[in-house]
N, C-alpha and C positions, 0 to 999 in steps of 0.2 A: 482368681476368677471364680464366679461361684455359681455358672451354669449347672452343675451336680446336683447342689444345694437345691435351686429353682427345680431341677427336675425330680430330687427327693421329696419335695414340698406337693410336687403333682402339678408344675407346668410345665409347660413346651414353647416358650416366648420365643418368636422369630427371632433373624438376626438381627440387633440394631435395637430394641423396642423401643417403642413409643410410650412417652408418659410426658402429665404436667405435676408442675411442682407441691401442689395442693389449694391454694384460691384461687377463685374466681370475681369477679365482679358482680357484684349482686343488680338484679334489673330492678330497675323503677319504681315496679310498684312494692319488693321488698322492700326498698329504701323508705318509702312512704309509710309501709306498715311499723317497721322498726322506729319512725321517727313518731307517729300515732302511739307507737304502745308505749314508749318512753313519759308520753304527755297524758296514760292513760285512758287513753279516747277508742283504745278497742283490747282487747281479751288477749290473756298468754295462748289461748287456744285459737284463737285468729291470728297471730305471730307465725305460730308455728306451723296453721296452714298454708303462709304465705311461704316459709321456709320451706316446706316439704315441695310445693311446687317448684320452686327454686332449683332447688335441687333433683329432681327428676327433669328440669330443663336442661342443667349441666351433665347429667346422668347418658340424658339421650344426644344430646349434641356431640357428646364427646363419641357415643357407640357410631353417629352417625358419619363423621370423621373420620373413624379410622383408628382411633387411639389404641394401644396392644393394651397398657394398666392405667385403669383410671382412678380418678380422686372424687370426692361427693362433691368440694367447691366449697364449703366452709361457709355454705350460707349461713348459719345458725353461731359465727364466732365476729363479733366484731374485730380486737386486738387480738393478737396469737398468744398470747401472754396474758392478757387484762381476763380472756376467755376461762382460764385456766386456776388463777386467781380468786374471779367470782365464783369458784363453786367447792372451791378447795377451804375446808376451817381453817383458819392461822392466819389468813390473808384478809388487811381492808384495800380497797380502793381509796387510794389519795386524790390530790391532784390535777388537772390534764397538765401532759406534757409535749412537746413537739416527738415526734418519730422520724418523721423524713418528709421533704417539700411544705403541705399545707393540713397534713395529716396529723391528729393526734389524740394521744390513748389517756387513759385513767391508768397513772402508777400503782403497781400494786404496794400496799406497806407489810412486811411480815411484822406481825405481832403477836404473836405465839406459835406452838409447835402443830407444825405443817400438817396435816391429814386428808387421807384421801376417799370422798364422800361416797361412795359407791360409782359407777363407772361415768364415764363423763362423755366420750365419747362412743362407746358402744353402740347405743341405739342407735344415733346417723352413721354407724357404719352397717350397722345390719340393711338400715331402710335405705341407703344408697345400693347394697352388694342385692339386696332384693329386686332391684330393676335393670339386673343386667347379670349374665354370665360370665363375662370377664371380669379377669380379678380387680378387687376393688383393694387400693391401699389404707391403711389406718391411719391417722395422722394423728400428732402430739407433738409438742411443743416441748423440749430438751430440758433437764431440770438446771440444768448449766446458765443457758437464756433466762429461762423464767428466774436464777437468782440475780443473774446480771442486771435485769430491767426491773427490779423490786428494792425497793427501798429495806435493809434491814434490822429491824430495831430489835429482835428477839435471839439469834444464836447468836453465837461469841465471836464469829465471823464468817468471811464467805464461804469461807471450804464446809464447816458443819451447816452452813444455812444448805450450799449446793447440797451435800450430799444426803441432808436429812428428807430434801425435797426428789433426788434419784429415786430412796427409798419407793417414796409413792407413787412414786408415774411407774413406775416399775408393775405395782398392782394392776395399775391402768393397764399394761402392754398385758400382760396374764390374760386381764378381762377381755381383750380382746384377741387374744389366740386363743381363748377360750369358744369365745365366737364364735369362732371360723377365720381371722383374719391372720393371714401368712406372710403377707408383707406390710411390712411396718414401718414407717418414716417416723424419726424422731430428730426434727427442727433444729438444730444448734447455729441460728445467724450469727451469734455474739462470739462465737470461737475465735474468731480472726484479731477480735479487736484487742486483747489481753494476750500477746501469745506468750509470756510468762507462767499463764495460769492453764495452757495447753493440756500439760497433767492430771490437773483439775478435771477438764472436759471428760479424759481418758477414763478416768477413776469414776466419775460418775454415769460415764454411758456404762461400762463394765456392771455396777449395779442396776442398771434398767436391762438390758439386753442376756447378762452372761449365762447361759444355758439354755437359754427359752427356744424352740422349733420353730423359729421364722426367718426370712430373710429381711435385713433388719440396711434402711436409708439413711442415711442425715444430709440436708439440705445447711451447708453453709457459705452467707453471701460473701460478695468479693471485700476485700481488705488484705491486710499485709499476711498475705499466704508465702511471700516469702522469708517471714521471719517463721511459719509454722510447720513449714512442708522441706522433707518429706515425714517429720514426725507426726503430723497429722494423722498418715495413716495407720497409726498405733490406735485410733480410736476403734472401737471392737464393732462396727458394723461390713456390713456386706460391700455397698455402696456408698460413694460421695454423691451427692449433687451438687454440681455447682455452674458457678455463673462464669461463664467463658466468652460469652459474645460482647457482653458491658466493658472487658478489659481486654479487648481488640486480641484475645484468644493468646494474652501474655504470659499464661500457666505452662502455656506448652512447652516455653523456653525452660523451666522449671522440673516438666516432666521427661525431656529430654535430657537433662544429667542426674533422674536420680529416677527412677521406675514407676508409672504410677501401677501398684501390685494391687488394686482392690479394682469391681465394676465401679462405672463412672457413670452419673446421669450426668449428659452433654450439653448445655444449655446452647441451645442454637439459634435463637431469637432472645433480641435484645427488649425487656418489658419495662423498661424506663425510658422508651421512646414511642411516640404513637404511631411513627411510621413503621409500616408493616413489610419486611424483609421480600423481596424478590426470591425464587424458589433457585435460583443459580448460586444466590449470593449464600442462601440457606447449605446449599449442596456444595458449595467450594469450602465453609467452615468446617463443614463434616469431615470432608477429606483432607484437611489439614490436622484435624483431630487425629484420623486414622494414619496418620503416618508416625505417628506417635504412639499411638494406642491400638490393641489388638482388637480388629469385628468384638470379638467375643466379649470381650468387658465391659461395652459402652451400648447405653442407653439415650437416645435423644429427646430433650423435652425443650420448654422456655428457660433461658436465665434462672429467672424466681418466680412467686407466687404471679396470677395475672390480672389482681383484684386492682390495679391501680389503671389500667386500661379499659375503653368500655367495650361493652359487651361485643361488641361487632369488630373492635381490634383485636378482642382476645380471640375468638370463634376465627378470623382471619390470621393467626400468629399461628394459630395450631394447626390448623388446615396445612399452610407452608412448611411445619413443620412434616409433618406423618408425607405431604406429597413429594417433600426431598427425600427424605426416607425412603417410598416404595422404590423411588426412582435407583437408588444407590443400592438397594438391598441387593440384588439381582446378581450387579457384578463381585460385590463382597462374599455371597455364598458362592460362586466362583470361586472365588480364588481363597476360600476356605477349605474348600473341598478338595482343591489341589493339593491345599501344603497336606490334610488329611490323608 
């Protein structure tokens, strides 16, 4: 558990915290600017107006909620990957390819050696942490993922492609504890689906994260966690995130014969359905969580990211969330205080 950490870092996060996974749904009229600036028909400087409001919407809706650590909402990335890609040398855009439902991205292709252009997400993390006091997470996309969903034609294979591309996102994370940013989420979805290549993951979060003074997340969605866990959490972060509510909270049977030893973000709404969780049904997961896992370790947020929802699902999924939360905090610091 790494409350110490959090509090050597210089916060004091309630019990329980609140957070979301990192996107959002972008509103209407960003949809319409992104689809004009692609056809050329207005300015990367009228984009980016349209994104900065965006995100100062996401900014303040979430402070107005409730949320304990927020995220900016990734206005300014279409694909998690295809994002990271576009601005990295080494990397073209192929393709489109299917992602999931009706959704899909430009594959990245590696054609030469990877490099890392100067910081990529920095500035939206400053001009998100700039509109609010509370701490703002940094978001990046795992170098593990980004070689899973790229095409490779330039290293000798996956493991030198993974880890020549660790290298760099690593500078990224620097750039951004340089910053100012102390927590740090670094994306790995793809973990689950190779659990062969588990090791792989390990080895190359170890080159992003190993040393650096942050408390360090990775978000990875549901898939065969039983063929990964509990060696999973040999990967060198603080915290998991994951999706509990989408697989009717079936990890737990998991965490019950073997410890889960790291914090948890608890995904307590399901964001692959548009119906929006009753705050009983939200507060009975939790505590079924907590019979498992210590107050101390678990953090509650969505499943995953909430950009596939619309704006008024996702602002409604969050709200359920942080209102189960207040509700349960109370008697948890109770009976925290007791075993203390």
């Amino acid at each position: 558990m790494s409350r110490k950490k959090l509090k050597d870092l210089g916060f004091d996060l309630p019990l329980l915290p609140t957070t979301t996974v990192g996107s959002f749904p972008k509103p209407p009229e960003l949809m319409r600017a992104r689809a004009e600036f692609a056809k050329g028909k207005i300015t990367e400087a009228e984009l980016r107006a349209e994104e900065e409001k965006a995100t100062i919407f996401w900014v303040e809706k979430q402070e107005e909620i409730g949320v304990d650590v927020l995220v900016d909402g990734e206005m300014y990335r279409g694909d998690m990957v295809a994002y990271f890609a576009e601005k990295m040398p080494g990397f073209v855009l192929g393709d489109l390819v299917r992602s999931y439902g009706n959704r899909y991205y430009h594959k990245p292709i590696i054609q030469s050696e990877v490099k890392w252009p100067g910081p990529m997400t920095v500035g939206w993390w400053k001009f998100a942490q700039s509109r609010t006091r509370r701490p703002m997470k940094g978001m990046l996309t795992g170098p593990y993922t980004i070689m899973d969903w790229s095409f490779n034609e330039h290293y000798v294979d996956r493991r030198a492609a993974c880890l020549a591309i660790a290298e760099e996102i690593r500078k990224e994370v620097e750039a951004l504890i340089e910053a100012g940013a102390k927590i740090i989420q670094v994306d790995e979805p793809a973990t689950s689906v190779r659990p062969e290549e588990l090791p792989l993951v390990v080895e190359a979060m170890e080159i992003v994260t190993e040393g650096l003074p942050a408390y360090f997340i990775t978000h990875i969605c549901y898939g065969a966690f039983q063929k990964i866990y509990p060696q999973m959490l040999d990967i060198p972060v603080d915290n998991f995130d994951l999706e509990l509510s989408n697989n009717e909270l079936s990890m737990l049977d998991l965490m019950k014969k073997n410890r889960f030893s790291k914090d948890i973000s608890f995904g307590a709404v399901d964001v692959h359905t548009h119906v929006v969780e009753d705050i009983d049904t939200v507060k009975k997961r939790i505590v079924q969580g907590l019979e498992v896992l210590d107050p101390e370790q678990v953090w509650v947020d969505p499943d995953c990211g909430l950009k596939t929802r619309t704006v008024e699902e996702s602002i409604e999924k969050m709200r359920v969330v942080v209102t189960a939360v207040k509700q349960l905090r109370t008697r948890y610091v109770k009976s925290t205080s007791q075993v203390q």
